[in-house]
N, C-alpha and C positions, 0 to 999 in steps of 0.2 A: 084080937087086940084088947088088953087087959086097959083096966082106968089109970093102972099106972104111967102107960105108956101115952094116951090122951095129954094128960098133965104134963109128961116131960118134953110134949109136941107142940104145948097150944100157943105158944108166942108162934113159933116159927107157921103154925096154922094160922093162924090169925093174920099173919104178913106175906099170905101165900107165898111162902118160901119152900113148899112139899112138892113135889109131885105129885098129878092131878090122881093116880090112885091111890095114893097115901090119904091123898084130900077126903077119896069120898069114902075109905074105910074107915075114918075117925067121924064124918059125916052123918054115917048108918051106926057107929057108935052112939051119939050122940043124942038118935032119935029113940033110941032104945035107954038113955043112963040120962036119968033126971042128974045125979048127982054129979058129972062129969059135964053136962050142959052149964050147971050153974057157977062152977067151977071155972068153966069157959066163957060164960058170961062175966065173972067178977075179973078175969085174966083183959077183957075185950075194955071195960069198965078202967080198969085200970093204967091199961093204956091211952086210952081216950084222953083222961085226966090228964095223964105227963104229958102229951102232945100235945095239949093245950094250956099246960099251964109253963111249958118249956122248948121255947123256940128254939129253933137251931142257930148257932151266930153263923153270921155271914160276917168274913174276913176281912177286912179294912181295904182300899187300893192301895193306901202306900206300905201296908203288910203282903197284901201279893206281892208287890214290885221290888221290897225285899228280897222273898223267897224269891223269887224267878232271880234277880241278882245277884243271890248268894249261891243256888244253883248253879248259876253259868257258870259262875267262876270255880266252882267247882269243877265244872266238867271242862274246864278251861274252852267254852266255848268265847267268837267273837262278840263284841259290843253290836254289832249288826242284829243279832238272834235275839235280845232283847228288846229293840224298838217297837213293836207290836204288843202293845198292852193283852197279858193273858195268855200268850203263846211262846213256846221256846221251841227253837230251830237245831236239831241236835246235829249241824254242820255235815247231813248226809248229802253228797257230792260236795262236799266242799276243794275237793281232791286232797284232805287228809286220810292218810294212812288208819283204817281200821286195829290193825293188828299190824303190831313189831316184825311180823314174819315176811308180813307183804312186802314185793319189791316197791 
């Protein structure tokens, strides 16, 4: 595993997004490449910072109740399927027809 390949790994390393032997080949890299550690270190660093300096929004209720509204009607589901704040009912047994084919 060359330092190229480290660097084009280390977000997705970092967010244990690898496989765990992808994990520990950049691992035993790592203990061996001063230069690839710090690198990984400034990547770690730098993450830290935007996580803390940028929260994730959280979506208003009457922006959900939107969406899920504008949803149904799309999928021309009933008024019934959206009473439940947060959940949509995609009318399975409603004894609507799946498919145009079906009798």
């Amino acid at each position: 595993m060359t330092c190229r390949d480290i660097q084009a790994m280390s977000s997705n390393y970092l967010d244990g997004e690898l496989p765990e032997e992808l994990g520990d080949r950049i691992q035993r890299h790592l203990l061996r490449c001063a230069e690839c550690r710090e690198e990984m270190d400034s990547v770690k660093r730098a993450i830290e910072v935007l996580s803390a300096t940028h929260a994730s929004p959280t979506p208003s209720e009457p922006f959900l109740q939107a969406a899920l509204q504008r949803l149904a009607n799309e999928l021309d589901l009933d008024d019934a399927a959206t009473v439940i704040p947060g959940q949509l009912v995609l009318g399975i047994g409603s004894g609507r027809r799946l498919s145009p084919f079906e009798p």
